[in-house]
MARZAVEX-564822 format. One record per residue (C-alpha): chain; residue number from 1; residue in three letters; x, y, z. Coordinates in steps of 0.1 Angstrom, whole numbers, plus 5000, padded with zeros to 4 digits. Layout:
N
{r A NUM ALA {X Y Z}}
...
***
This chain:
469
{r A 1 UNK {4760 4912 4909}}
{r A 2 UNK {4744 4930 4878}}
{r A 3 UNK {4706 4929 4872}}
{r A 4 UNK {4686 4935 4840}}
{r A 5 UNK {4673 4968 4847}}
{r A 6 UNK {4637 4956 4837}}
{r A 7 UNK {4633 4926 4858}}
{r A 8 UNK {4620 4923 4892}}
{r A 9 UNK {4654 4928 4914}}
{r A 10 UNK {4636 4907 4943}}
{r A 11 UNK {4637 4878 4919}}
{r A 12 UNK {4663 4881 4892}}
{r A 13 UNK {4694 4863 4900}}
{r A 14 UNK {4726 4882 4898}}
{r A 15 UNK {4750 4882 4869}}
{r A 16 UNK {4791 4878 4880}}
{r A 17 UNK {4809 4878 4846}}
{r A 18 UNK {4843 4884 4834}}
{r A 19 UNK {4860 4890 4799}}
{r A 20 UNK {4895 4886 4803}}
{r A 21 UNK {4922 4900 4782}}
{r A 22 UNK {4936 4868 4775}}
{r A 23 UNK {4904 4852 4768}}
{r A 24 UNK {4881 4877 4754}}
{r A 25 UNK {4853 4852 4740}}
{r A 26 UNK {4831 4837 4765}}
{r A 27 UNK {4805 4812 4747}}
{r A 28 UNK {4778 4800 4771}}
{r A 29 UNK {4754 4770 4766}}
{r A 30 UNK {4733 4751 4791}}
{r A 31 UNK {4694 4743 4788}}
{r A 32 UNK {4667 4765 4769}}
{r A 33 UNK {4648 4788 4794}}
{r A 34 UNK {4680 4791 4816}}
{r A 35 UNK {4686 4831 4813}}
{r A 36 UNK {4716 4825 4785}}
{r A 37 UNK {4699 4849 4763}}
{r A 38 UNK {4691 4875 4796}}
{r A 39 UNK {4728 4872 4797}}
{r A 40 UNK {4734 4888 4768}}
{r A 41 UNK {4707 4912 4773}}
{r A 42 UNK {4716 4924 4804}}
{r A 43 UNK {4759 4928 4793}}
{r A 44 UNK {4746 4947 4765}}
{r A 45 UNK {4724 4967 4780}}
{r A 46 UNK {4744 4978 4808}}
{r A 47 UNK {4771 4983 4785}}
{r A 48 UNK {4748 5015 4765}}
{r A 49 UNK {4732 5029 4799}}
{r A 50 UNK {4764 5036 4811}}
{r A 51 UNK {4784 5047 4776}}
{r A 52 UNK {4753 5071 4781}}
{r A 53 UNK {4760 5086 4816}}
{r A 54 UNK {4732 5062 4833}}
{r A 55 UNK {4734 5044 4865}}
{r A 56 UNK {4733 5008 4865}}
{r A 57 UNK {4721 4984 4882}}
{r A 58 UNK {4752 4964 4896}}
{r A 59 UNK {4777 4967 4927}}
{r A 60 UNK {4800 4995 4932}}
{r A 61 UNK {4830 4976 4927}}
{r A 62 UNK {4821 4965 4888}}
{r A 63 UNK {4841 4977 4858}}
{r A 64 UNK {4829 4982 4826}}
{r A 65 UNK {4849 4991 4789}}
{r A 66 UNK {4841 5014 4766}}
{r A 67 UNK {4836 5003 4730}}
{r A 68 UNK {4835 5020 4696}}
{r A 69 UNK {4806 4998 4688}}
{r A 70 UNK {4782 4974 4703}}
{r A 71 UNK {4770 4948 4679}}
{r A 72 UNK {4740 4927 4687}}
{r A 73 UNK {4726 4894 4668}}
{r A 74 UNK {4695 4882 4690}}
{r A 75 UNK {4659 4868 4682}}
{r A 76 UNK {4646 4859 4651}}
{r A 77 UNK {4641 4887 4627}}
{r A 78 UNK {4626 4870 4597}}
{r A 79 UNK {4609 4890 4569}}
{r A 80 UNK {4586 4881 4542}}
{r A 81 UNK {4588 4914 4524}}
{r A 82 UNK {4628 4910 4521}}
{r A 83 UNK {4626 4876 4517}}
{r A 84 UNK {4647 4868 4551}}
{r A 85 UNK {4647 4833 4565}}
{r A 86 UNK {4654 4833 4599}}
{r A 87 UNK {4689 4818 4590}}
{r A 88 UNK {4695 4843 4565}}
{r A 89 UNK {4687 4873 4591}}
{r A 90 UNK {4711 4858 4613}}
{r A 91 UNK {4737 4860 4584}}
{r A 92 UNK {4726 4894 4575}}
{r A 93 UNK {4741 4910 4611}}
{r A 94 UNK {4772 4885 4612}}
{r A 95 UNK {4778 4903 4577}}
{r A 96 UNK {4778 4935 4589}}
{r A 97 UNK {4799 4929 4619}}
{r A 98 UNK {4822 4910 4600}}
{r A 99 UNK {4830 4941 4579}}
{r A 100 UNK {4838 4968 4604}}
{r A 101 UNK {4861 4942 4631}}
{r A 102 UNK {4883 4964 4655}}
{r A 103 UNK {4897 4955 4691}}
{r A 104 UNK {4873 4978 4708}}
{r A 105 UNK {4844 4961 4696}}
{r A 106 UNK {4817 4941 4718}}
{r A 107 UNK {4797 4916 4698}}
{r A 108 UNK {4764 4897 4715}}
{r A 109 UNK {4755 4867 4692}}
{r A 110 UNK {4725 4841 4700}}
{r A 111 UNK {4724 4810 4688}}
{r A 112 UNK {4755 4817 4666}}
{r A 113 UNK {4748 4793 4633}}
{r A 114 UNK {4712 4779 4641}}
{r A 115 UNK {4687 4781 4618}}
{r A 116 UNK {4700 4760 4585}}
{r A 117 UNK {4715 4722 4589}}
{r A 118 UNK {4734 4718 4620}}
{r A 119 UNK {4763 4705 4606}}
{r A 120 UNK {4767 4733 4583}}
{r A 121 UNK {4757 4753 4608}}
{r A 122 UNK {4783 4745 4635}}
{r A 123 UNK {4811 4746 4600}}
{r A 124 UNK {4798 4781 4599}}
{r A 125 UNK {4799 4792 4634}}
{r A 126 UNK {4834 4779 4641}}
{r A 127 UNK {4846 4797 4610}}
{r A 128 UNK {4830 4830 4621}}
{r A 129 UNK {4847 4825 4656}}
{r A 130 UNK {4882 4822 4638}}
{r A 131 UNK {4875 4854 4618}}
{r A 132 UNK {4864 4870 4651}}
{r A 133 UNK {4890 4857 4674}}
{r A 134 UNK {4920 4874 4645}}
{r A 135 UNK {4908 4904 4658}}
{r A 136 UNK {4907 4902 4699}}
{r A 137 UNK {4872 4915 4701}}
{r A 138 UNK {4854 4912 4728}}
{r A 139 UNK {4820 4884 4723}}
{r A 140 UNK {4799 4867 4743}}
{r A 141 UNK {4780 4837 4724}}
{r A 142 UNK {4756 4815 4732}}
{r A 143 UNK {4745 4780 4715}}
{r A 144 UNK {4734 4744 4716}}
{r A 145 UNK {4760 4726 4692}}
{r A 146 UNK {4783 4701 4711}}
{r A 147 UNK {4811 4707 4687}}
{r A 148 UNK {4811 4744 4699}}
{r A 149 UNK {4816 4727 4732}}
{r A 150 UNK {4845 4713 4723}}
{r A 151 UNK {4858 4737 4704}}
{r A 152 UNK {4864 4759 4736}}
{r A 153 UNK {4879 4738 4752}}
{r A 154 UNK {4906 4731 4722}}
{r A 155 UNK {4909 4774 4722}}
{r A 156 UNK {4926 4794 4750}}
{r A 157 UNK {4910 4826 4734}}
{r A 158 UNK {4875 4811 4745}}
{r A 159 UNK {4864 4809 4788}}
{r A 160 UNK {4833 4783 4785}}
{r A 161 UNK {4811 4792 4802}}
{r A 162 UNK {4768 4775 4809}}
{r A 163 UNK {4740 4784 4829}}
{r A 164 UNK {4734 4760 4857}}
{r A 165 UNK {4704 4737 4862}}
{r A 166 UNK {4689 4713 4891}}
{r A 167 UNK {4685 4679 4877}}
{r A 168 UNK {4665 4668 4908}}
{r A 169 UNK {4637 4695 4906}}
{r A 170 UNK {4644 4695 4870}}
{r A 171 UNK {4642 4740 4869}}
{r A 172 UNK {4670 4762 4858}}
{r A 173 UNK {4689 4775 4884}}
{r A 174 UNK {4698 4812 4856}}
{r A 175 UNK {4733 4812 4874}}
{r A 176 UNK {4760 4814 4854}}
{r A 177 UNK {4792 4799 4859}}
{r A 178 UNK {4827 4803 4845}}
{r A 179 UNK {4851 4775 4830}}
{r A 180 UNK {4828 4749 4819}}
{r A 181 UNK {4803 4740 4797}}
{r A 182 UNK {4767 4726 4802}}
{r A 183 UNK {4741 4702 4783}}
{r A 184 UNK {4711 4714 4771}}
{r A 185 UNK {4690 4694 4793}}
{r A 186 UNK {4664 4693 4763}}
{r A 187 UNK {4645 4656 4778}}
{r A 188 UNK {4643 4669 4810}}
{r A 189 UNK {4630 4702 4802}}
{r A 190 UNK {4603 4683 4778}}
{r A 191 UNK {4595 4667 4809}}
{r A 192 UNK {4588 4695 4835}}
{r A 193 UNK {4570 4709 4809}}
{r A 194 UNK {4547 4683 4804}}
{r A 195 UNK {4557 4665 4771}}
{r A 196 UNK {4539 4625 4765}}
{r A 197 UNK {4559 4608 4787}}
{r A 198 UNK {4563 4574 4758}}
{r A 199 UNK {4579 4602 4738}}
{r A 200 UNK {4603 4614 4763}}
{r A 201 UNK {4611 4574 4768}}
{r A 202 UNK {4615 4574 4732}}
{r A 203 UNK {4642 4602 4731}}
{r A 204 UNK {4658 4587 4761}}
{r A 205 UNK {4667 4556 4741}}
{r A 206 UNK {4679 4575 4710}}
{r A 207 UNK {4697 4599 4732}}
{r A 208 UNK {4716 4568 4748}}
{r A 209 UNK {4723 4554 4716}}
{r A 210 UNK {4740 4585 4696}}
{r A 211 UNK {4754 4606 4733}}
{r A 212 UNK {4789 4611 4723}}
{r A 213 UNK {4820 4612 4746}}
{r A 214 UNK {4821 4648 4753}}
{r A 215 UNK {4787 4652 4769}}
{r A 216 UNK {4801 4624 4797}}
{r A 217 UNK {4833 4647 4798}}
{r A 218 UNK {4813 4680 4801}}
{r A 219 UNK {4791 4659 4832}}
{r A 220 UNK {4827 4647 4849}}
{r A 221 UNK {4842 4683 4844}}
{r A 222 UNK {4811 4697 4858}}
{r A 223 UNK {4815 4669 4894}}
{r A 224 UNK {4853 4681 4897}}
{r A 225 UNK {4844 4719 4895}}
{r A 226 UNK {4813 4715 4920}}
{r A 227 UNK {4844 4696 4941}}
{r A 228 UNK {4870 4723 4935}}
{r A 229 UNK {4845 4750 4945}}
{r A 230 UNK {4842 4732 4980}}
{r A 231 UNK {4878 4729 4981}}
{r A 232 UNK {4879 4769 4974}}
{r A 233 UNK {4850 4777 5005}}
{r A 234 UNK {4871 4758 5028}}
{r A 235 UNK {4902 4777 5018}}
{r A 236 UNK {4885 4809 5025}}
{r A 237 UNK {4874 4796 5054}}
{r A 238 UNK {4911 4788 5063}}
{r A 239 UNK {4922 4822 5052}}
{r A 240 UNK {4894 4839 5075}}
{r A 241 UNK {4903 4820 5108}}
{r A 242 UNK {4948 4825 5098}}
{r A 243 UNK {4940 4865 5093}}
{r A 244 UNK {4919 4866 5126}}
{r A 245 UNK {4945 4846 5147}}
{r A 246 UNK {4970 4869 5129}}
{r A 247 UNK {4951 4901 5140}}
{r A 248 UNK {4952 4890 5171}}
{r A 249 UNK {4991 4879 5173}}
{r A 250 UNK {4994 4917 5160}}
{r A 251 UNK {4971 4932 5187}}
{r A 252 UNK {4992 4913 5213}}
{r A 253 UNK {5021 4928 5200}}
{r A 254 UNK {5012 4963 5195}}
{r A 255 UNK {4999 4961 5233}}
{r A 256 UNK {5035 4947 5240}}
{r A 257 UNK {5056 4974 5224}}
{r A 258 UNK {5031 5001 5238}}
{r A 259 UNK {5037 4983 5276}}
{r A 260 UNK {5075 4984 5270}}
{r A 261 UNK {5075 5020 5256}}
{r A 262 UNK {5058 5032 5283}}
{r A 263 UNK {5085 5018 5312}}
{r A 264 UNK {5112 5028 5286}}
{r A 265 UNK {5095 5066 5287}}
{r A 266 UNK {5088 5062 5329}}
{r A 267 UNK {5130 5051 5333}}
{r A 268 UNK {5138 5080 5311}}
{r A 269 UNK {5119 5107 5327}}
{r A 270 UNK {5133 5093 5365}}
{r A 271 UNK {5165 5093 5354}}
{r A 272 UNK {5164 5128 5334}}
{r A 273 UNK {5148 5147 5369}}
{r A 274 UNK {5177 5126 5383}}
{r A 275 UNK {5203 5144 5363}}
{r A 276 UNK {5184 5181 5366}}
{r A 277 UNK {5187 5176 5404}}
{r A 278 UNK {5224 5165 5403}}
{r A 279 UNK {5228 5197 5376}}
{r A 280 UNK {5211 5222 5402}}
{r A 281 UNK {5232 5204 5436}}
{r A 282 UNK {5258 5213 5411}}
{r A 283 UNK {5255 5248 5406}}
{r A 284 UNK {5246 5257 5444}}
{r A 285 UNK {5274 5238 5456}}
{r A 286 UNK {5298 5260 5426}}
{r A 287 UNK {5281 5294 5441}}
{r A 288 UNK {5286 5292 5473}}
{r A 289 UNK {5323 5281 5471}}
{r A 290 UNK {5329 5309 5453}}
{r A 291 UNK {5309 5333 5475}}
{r A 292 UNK {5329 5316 5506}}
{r A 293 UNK {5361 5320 5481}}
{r A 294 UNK {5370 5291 5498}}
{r A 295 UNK {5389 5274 5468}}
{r A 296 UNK {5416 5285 5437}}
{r A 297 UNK {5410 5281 5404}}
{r A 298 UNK {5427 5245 5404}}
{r A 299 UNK {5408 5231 5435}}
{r A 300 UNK {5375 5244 5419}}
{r A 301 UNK {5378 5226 5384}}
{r A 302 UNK {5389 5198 5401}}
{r A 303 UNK {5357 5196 5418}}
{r A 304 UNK {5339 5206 5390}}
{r A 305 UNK {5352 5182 5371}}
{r A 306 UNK {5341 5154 5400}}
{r A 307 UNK {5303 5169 5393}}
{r A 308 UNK {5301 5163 5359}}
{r A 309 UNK {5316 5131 5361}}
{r A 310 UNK {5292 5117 5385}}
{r A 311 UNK {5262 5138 5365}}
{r A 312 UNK {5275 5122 5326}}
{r A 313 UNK {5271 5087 5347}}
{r A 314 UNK {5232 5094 5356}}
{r A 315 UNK {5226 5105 5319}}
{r A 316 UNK {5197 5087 5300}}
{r A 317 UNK {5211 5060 5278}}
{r A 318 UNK {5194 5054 5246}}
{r A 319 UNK {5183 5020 5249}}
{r A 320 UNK {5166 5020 5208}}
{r A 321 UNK {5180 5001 5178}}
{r A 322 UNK {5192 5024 5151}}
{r A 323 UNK {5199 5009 5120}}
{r A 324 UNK {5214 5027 5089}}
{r A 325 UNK {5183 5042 5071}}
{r A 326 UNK {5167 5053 5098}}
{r A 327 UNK {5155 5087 5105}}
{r A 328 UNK {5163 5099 5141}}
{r A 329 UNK {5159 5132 5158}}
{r A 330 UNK {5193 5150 5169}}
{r A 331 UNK {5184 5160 5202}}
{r A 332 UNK {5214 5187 5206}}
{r A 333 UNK {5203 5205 5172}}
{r A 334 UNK {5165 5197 5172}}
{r A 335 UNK {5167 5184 5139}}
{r A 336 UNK {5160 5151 5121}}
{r A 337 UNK {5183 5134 5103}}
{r A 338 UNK {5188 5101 5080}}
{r A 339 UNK {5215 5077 5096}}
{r A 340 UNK {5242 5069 5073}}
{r A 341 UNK {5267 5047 5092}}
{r A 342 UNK {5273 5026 5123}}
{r A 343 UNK {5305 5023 5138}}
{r A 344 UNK {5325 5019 5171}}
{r A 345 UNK {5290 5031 5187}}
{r A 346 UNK {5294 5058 5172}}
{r A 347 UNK {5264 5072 5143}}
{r A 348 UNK {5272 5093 5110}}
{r A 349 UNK {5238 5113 5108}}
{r A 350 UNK {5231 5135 5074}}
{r A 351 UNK {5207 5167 5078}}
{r A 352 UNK {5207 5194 5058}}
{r A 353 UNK {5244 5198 5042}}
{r A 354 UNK {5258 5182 5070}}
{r A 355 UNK {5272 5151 5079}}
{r A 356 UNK {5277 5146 5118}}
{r A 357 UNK {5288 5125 5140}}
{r A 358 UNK {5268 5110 5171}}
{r A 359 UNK {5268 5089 5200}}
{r A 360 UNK {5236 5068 5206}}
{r A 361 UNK {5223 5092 5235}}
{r A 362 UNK {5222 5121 5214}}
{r A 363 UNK {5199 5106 5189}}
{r A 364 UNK {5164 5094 5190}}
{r A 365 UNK {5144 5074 5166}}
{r A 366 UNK {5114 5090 5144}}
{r A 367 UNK {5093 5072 5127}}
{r A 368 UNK {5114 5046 5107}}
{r A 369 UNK {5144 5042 5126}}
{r A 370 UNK {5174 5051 5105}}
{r A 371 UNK {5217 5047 5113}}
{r A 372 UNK {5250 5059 5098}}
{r A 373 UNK {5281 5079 5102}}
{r A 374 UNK {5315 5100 5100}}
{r A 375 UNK {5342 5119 5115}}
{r A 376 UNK {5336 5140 5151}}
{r A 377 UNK {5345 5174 5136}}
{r A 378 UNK {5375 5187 5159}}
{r A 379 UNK {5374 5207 5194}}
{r A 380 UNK {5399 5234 5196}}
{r A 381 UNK {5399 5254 5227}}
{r A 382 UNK {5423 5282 5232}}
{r A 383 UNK {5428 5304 5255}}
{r A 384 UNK {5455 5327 5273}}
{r A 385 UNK {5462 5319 5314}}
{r A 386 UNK {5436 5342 5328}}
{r A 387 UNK {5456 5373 5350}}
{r A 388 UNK {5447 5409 5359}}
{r A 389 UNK {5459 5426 5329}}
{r A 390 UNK {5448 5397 5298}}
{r A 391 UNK {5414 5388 5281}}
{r A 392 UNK {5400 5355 5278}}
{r A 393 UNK {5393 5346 5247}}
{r A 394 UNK {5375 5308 5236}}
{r A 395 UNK {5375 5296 5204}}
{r A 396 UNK {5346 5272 5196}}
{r A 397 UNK {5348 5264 5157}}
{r A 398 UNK {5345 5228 5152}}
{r A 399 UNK {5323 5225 5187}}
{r A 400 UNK {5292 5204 5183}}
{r A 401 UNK {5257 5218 5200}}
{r A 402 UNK {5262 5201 5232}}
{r A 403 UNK {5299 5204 5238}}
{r A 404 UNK {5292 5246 5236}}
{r A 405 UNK {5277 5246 5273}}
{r A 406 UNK {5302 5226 5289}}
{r A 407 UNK {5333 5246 5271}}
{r A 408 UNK {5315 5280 5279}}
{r A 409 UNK {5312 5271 5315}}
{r A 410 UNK {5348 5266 5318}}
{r A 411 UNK {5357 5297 5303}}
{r A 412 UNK {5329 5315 5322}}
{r A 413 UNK {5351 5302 5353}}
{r A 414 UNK {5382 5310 5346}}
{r A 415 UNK {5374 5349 5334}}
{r A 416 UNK {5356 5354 5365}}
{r A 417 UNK {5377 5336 5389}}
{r A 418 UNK {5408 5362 5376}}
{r A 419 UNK {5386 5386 5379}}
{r A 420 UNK {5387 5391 5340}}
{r A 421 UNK {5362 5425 5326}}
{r A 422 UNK {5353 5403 5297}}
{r A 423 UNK {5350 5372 5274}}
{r A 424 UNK {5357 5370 5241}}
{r A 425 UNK {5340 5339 5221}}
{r A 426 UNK {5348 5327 5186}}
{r A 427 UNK {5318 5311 5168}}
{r A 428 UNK {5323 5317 5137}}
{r A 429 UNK {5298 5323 5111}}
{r A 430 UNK {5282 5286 5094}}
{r A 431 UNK {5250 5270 5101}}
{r A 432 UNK {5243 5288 5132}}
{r A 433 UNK {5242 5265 5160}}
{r A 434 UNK {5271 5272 5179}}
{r A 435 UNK {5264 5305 5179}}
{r A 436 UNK {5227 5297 5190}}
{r A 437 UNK {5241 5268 5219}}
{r A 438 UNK {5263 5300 5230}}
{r A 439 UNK {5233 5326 5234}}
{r A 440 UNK {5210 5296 5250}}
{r A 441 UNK {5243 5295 5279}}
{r A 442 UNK {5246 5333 5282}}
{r A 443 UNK {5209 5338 5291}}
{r A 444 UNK {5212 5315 5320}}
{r A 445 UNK {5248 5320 5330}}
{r A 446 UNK {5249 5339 5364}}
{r A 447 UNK {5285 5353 5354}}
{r A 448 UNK {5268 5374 5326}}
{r A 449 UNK {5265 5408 5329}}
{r A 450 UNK {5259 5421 5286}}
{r A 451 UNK {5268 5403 5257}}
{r A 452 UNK {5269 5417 5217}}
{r A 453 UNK {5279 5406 5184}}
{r A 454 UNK {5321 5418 5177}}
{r A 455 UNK {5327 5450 5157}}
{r A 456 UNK {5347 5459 5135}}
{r A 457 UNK {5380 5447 5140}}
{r A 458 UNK {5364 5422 5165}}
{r A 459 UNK {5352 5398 5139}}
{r A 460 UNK {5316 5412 5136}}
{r A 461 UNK {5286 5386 5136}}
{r A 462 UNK {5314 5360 5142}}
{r A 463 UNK {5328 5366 5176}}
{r A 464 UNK {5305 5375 5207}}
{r A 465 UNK {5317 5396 5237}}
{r A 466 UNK {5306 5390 5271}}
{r A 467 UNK {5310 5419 5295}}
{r A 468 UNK {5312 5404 5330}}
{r A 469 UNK {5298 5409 5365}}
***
């Protein structure tokens, strides 16, 4: 849509054009007064305004290239005082940029080869293409000769191009349009301009007589492009209606995975209040047989164990498909992580320098969704039978996050149950999150009456001891 910037812009018709790499000649013909020379004009033109920091007239979404040099050949520029024919003014400028060829070159020649015998003429102008052409420059040329006509078609170098005119109002239409060439429409411009009508008649019946095969060619060309351009619309037309019934396929199933999210979400936060209320009934029911020292230490696991039974069974399950590659969030550690494996429902996670393993439960999808796997690092739990005189000591290296609460509560029972002063817990040093999972237990633990790091001897940072109620 670019406009010569010195013609009305309510009027002008808008320039689409295209030098491709591949074909970096276009050569335009069509009818006298149909805009071919404005077309070179207004490339030209817009070409120097912008090299010099101007704003152009032409949509946002144009692109222009920047040349070394911008050579020009249009209008006569005869000259009696250096004794310059209009043919040999012509010849004068093809000289010069003949001389100084490069790739980054843009060359704008009218009526390439007019001006002298047309046969010799069109010899010459073909011949000045082929030197061109050795040299990719860019060139947009216009003319009248038929054999030029022909010639682009024979080239691949050369996109034909003409400037479009109604034969049944007999105007030019100064659109141009890409891939074929046009006839010069000389009668029928004679005509709307006025010309004897018995000469016109006269012209008719010579043109008749000498129109050679490529004019009919150019005229059958010109039917299937009009016919492939209506072809194109109604493809486009096509491709508007498939992406609007496809935006709405989408919108119906974003509205469908938000819907199903939602009752996932509303299922999941039922059935985690669930599993708080069954953890509290728990605890109450743990405190006041201990206040009503109705039960031993074996009777009181026992039931313990019962609770968490029937409290594991109301836990959320994880009803997402993880795949290997996605990235989850580890809910115990509340990290994120890049699934590695999938195996026995069971999901090798990687974060940070470590590579866990995880059941489905424990993991929830971010973003992408991501799956892998590996080894469950090992529980060891150790302890001495609690009694009057010995300490209690748990050893929790190897533990994952969420195992630490459930081993610490045992422990926690036990000490207090034989009435032990202390509790001695083995953390060990590593990432950290044992030792965190144990301080998150302590804080909340009712058994608790001071905890600190071990001293010396104790195993420092390492070990925690827990001083009793």
């Amino acid at each position: 849509n670019a406009r010569h910037p010195l013609l009305d812009p309510n009027k002008v018709v808008p320039l689409n054009l295209s030098l491709d790499k591949n074909k970096p000649i276009i050569l335009i013909t069509g009818p006298n007064t149909g805009g071919k020379t404005v077309v070179l004009k207004t490339v030209g033109l817009l070409t120097v305004m912008m090299q010099s920091g101007l704003l152009i007239p032409a949509n946002e979404q144009s692109n222009l290239n920047i040349y070394d040099k911008v050579f020009a050949d249009i209008g006569d520029e005869q000259s009696i005082e250096q004794s310059l024919s209009t043919f040999s003014s012509h010849l004068v400028k093809l000289k010069e940029m003949i001389e100084t060829l490069n790739e980054n070159q843009l060359l704008l020649i009218d009526e390439i080869g007019t001006g002298t015998d047309p046969n010799e003429g069109t010899s010459l102008a073909i011949a000045l293409i082929n030197e061109i052409k050795k040299h990719q420059v860019s060139m947009l040329v216009t003319t009248h000769y038929s054999e030029l006509k022909q010639y682009s078609f024979e080239h691949k170098e050369i996109m034909p191009a003409s400037m479009m005119f109604d034969h049944e109002t007999l105007k030019p239409l100064y659109k141009l349009q890409m891939g074929i060439s046009g006839s010069s429409n000389a009668l029928l411009i004679a005509q709307s301009l006025g010309l004897k009508q018995s000469v016109i008649d006269d012209a008719k019946l010579l043109s008749q007589k000498y129109e050679s095969d490529l004019t009919k060619i150019i005229e059958r060309l010109n039917e299937e492009k009009k016919q492939l351009e209506e072809e194109k619309t109604n493809l486009e037309i096509a491709k508007e209606k498939a992406l609007e019934t496809k935006e709405l396929y989408e919108s119906e199933l974003r509205f469908q995975k938000a819907s199903f999210e939602k009752e996932i979400l509303k299922i999941k936060n039922k059935e985690e209040l669930k599993w708080k209320k069954l953890q509290e009934e728990a605890k109450n029911l743990i405190e006041e047989l201990k206040e009503k020292d109705r039960l031993t230490q074996p009777e009181l696991a026992k039931a313990k164990h019962q609770i968490n039974k029937e409290v594991s069974q109301t836990k959320v399950t994880n009803t997402e498909v993880i795949h290997p590659g996605d990235t989850v969030l580890i809910k115990p550690y509340g990290q994120t992580g890049t699934v590695k494996q999938v195996k026995n429902k069971k999901y090798l996670v990687s974060f940070g320098q470590f590579e866990l393993e995880f059941s489905k439960n424990d993991l929830e999808l971010e973003r992408k969704k991501e799956i892998q796997k590996q080894t469950k690092p090992k529980k060891s739990f150790s302890g001495t039978t609690p009694n009057k005189n010995a300490s209690l000591e748990l050893d929790l290296r190897g533990f994952r996050y969420e195992d630490v609460a459930e081993a610490m509560e045992q422990a926690m029972d036990r000490a207090y149950l034989a009435n032990m002063p202390y509790l001695r817990v083995i953390h060990g040093f590593g990432t950290g999150a044992v030792r965190k999972a144990v301080y998150e237990y302590l804080k909340t633990s009712p058994y608790v009456s001071s905890y600190r790091y071990g001293q010396e001897g104790e195993g420092l940072n390492g070990v925690t001891v827990v001083t009793l109620k």
